[in-house]
C-alpha positions in Angstrom: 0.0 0.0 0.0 1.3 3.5 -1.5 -1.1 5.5 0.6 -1.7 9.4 0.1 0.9 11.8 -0.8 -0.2 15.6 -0.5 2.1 18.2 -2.7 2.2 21.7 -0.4 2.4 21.9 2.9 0.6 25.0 3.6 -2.7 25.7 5.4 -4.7 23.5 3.0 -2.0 20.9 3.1 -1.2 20.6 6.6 -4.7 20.7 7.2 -5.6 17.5 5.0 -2.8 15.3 6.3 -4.1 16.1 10.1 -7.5 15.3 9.4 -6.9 12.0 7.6 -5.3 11.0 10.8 -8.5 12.5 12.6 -10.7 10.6 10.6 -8.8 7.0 11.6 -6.5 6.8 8.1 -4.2 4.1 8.8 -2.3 4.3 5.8 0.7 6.4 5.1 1.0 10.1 4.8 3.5 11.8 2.6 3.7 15.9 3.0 5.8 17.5 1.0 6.6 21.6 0.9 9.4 22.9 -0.5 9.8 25.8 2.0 12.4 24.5 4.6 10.0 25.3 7.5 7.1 23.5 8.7 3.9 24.5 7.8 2.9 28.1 8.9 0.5 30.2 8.8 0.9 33.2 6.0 -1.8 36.1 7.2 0.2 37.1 10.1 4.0 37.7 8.0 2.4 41.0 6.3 1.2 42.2 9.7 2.3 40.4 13.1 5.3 39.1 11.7 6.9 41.9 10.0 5.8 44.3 12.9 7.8 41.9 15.0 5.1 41.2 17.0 5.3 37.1 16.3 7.9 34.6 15.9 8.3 32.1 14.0 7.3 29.4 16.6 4.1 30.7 17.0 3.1 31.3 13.3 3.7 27.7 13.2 0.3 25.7 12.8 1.7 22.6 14.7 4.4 21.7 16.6 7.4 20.4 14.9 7.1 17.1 16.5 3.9 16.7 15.7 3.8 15.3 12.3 6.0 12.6 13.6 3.7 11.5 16.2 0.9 10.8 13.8 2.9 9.1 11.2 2.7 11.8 8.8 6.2 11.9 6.9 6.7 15.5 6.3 8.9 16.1 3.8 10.5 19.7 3.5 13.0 21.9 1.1 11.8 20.0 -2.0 10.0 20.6 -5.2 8.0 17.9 -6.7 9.0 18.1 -10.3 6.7 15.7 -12.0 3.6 13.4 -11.7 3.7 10.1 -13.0 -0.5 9.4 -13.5 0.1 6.0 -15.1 2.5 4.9 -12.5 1.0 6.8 -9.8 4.8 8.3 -8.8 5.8 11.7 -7.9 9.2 13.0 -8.5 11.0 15.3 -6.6 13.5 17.8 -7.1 16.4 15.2 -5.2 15.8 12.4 -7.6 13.6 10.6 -5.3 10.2 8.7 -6.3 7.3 8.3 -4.1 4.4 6.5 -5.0 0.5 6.8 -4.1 -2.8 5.6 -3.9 -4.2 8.6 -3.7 -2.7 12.0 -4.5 -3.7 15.5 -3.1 -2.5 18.9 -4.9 -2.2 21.9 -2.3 0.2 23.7 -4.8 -1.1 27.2 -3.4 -0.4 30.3 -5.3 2.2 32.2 -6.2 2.5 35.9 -6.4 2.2 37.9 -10.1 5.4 39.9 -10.5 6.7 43.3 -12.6 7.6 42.4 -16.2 11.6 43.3 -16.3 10.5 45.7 -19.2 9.5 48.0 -16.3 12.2 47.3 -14.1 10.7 44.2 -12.2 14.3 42.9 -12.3 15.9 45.7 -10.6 17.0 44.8 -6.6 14.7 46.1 -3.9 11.5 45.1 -5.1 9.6 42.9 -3.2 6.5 40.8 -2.8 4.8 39.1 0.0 3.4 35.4 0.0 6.3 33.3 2.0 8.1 33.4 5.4 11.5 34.3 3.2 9.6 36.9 1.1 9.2 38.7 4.5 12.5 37.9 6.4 14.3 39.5 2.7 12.4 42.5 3.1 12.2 43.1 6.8 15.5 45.1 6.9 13.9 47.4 4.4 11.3 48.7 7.1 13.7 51.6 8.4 12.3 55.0 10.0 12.2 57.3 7.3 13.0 55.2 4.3 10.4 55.7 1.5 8.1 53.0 0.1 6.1 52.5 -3.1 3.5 50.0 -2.6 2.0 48.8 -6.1 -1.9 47.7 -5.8 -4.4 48.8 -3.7 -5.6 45.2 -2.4 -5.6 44.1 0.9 -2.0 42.6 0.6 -0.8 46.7 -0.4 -3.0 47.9 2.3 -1.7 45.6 5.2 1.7 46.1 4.0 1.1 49.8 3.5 -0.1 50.1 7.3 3.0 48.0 8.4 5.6 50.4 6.9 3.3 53.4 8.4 3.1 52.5 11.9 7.1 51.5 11.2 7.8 54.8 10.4 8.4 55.1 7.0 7.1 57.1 4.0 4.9 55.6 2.2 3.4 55.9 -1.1 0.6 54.0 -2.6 -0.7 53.6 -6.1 -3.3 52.0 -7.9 -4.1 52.0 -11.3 -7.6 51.2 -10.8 -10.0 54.3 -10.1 -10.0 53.7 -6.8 -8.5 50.7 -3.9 -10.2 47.5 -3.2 -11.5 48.1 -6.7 -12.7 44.0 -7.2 -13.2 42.6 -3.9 -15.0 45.9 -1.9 -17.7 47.9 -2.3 -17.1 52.1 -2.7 -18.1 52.3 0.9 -15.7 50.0 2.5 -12.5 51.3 0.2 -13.9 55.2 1.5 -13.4 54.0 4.6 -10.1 52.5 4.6 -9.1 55.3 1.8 -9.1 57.7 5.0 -8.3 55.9 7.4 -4.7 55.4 5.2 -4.3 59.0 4.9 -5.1 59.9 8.6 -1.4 57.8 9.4 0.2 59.7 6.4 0.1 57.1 3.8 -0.1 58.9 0.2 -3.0 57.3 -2.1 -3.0 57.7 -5.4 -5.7 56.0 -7.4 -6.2 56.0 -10.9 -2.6 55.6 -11.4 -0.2 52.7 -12.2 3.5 52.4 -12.6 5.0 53.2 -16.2 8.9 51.8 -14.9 10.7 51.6 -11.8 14.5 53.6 -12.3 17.9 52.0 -11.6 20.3 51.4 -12.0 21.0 47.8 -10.1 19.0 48.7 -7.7 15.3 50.5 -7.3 15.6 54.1 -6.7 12.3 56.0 -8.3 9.3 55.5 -10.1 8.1 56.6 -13.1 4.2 57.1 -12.4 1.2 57.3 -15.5 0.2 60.9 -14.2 4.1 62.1 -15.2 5.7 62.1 -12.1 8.9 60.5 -11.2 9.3 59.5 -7.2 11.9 58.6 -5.5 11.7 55.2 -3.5 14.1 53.1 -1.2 12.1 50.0 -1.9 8.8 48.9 -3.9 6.4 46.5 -2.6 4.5 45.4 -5.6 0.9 43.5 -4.5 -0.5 42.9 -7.8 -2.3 39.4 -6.8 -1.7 36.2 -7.1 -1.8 33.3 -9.7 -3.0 29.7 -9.2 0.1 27.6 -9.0 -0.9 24.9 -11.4 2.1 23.9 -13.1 2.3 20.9 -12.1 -0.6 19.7 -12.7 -0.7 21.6 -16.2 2.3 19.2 -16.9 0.5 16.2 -15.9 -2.5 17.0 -18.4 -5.4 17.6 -15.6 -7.7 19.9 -16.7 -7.2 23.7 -15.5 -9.9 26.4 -15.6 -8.3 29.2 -12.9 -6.8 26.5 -10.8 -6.9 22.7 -11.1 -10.7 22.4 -12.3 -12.4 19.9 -9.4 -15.5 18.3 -9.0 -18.3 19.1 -6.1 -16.2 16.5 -4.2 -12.6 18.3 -4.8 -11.5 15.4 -7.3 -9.8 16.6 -10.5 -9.9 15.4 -13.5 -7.9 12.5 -12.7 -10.1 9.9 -10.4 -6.9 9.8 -8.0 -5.7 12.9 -7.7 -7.7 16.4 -5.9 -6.9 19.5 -5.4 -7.6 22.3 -2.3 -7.2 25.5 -1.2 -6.0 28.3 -3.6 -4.8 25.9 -6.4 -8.6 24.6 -7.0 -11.7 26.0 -8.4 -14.7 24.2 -8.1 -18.2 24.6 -8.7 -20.0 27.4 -7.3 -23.6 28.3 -8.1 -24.0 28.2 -12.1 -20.4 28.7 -12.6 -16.8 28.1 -11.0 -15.1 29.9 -8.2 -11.4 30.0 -6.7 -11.5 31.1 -3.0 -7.7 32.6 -2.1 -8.8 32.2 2.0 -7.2 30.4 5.2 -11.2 29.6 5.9 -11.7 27.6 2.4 -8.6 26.0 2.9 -9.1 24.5 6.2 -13.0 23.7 5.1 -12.3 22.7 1.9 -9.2 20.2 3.2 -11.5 18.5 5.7 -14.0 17.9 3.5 -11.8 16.3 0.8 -9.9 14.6 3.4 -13.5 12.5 4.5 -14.0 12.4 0.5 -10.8 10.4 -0.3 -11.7 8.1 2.5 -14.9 7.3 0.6 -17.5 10.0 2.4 -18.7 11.3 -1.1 -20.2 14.8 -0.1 -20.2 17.7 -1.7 -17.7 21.1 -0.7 -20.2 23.7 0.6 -18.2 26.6 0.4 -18.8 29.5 3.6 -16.7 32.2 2.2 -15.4 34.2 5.1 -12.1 36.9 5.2 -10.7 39.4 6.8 -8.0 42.0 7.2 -6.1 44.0 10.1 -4.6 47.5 9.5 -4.0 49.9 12.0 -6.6 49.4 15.2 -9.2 48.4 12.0 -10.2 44.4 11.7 -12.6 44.0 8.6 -14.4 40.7 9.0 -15.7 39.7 5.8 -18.8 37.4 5.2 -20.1 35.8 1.7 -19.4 37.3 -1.2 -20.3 40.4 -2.4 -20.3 40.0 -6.8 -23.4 40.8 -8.3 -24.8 43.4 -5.5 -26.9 46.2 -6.4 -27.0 48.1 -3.3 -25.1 48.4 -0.2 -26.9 49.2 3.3 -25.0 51.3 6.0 -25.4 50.4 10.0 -23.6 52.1 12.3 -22.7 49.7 15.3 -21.8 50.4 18.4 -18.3 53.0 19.6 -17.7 53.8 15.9 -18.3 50.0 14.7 -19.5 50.1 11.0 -20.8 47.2 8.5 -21.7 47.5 4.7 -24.4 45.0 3.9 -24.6 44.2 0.0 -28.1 43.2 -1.5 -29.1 42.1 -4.8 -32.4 42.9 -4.6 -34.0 41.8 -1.8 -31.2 38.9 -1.2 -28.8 39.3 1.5 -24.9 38.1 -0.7 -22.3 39.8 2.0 -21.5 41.7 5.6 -17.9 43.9 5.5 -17.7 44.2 9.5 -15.5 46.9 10.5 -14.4 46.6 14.3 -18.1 45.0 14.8 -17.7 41.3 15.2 -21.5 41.3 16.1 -22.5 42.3 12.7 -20.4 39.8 10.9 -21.2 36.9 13.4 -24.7 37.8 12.8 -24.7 38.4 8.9 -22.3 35.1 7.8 -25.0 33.1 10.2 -27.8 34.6 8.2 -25.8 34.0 4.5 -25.4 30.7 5.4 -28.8 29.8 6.5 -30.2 31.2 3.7 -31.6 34.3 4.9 -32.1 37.5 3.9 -33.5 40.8 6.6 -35.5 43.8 5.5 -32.4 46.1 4.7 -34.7 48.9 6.3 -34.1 47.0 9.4 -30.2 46.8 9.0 -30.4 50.2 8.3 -31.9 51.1 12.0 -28.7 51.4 14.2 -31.3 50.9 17.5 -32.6 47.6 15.8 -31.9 44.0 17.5 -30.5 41.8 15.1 -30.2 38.9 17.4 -33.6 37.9 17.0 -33.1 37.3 13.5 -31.2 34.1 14.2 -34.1 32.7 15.7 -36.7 33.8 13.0 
């Protein structure tokens, strides 16, 4: 017996190989990740970590010593390099073979990067997705040096907040008409929009990079509106890719990510794929959810799949995102609203709700855990309040839960 090998040891990695154990799998375990660190959690290194606020023992998601003790064979430092599906082998980067029953794919993403035509090759520019992505760029985060952060996502924002409460100057552009452009509504970006400025940061939407200025290394930006800025460093948080290489190589079918099933199985009837390497089906089309909460739900769920359970991933998209003394707790998602209702919560606590019609899609809970705990309960169930009631900032909501 070959057992079940899972490629990435991240959150949605680690998470399947514990909760085959949990679920009485006697077989062998194979994780491999070709970081040199166990598996660790990545929210915190744009924010905890890099504020120095958290070490790498406790952004760890298990002790060391626990893979060992439940005869999971973690494997670390090396690349799988191919997938044998006849054989059922995978190949790794130190000329080893391993074979498997079963095969998981937790390949993760990988961040999009400047084109060398504008510069992207030039030293000092970073990007943030791994423990060493962070631990090159810490020394960076000096009192006074001057930042450009490219993209107004939540990766730039975190990051941007970082390098402000660190001190620095920091500059922020996005070539989209305004932040959060995809993933927030006007309301929420307004909100964080200010609250960047109020600590000094310097957003500028509407405008995008037209090459970064060596030579050797980064030392100003040439911006679309005609200006040229200096910069000590560059942060570029342009998104992220599915990593699917691997499985492009091994012919599985790819439609943004490794294209699964309801059940998380690929196109191959031994090999599955979770976390942010997946899509699967969502609705009357496909979705690809880049969150720690799909990749520990999704894991467990194709964990009691490949031990023959045979139900269906029901996604419960949930986010969030510090910066400064703001958490935004996300619930559902918000594509295809048509409206957004304000409610003012208590000590300055706000929440957008977004509507399509009269159906509730998502909650953006700013420092108000009550509205997202209550909203992501209602999303899930199904339900959808009056938004004239949301609206009321001295209505109950609590008695919606047990309408």
């Amino acid at each position: 017996m070959t057992g079940i090998v899972i490629i990435g040891a991240g959150q949605a990695g680690a998470t399947l190989a514990a909760q085959l154990r949990i679920l009485d799998y006697q077989g062998p375990v194979t994780l491999i990740g070709e970081e040199p660190v166990p598996p660790y959690q990545r929210p915190p290194l744009s924010k905890q970590y890099l504020l120095g606020e958290m070490g790498v023992d406790r952004l760890l998601l298990r002790a060391p010593e626990f893979y060992a003790e439940h005869g999971i064979d973690l494997r670390l430092g090396v690349p799988v390099t191919a997938i044998d599906r006849t054989a059922g082998r995978v190949f790794l980067a130190d000329g080893e073979a391993i074979g498997y029953d079963q095969l998981a794919l937790a390949t993760g993403a990988v961040p999009l990067r400047l084109p060398a035509s504008v510069g992207g090759d030039l030293d000092g520019i970073h990007t943030i997705r791994t423990l060493a992505d962070v631990d090159r760029m810490a020394p960076e985060f000096r009192p006074g040096a001057r930042v450009l952060v490219i993209g107004g996502g939540y990766i730039g924002l975190e990051a941007a907040a970082v390098a402000a409460k660190l001190g620095l100057a920091v500059t922020l552009v996005e070539m989209a008409p305004r932040i959060l452009g995809r993933v927030a509504a006007a309301e929420t970006a307004d909100f964080f929009r200010a609250l960047h400025r109020a600590h000094g940061v310097d957003i500028r939407e509407g405008t995008g990079l037209v090459r970064l200025i060596g030579p050797g290394r980064v030392a100003a930006a040439e911006l679309t509106d005609g200006q040229v800025i200096a910069t000590d460093f560059v942060i570029f948080g342009g998104g992220v890719a599915p990593r699917t290489g691997l499985a492009e190589r091994a012919g599985l079918t790819i439609d943004n990510g490794i294209a699964t099933d309801s059940h998380g199985l690929s196109s191959d009837p031994r090999i599955w794929a979770v976390g942010d390497c997946a899509s699967f089906p969502w609705k009357d089309g496909r979705i690809r959810l880049e969150s720690v909460g799909n990749a520990i739900d999704q894991a467990e769920s194709v964990a009691a799949n490949m031990l023959g359970a045979d139900s269906p991933y029901v996604a419960r998209p949930w986010f969030w995102s510090d910066q400064y003394d703001i958490k935004l707790q996300i619930a559902g998602l918000s594509r295809g609203h048509d409206r957004i209702v304000t409610r003012a919560g208590e000590g300055g606590a706000l929440s957008f709700w977004y509507y399509a019609g009269e159906a509730l899609l998502a909650v953006d809970a700013l420092n108000d855990s009550r509205a997202y705990m209550i909203g992501k309960r209602l999303i899930e169930a199904g339900r959808s309040p009056d938004p004239a009631l949301i609206a009321d900032p001295g209505a109950d909501l609590k008695p919606l839960l047990r309408a």
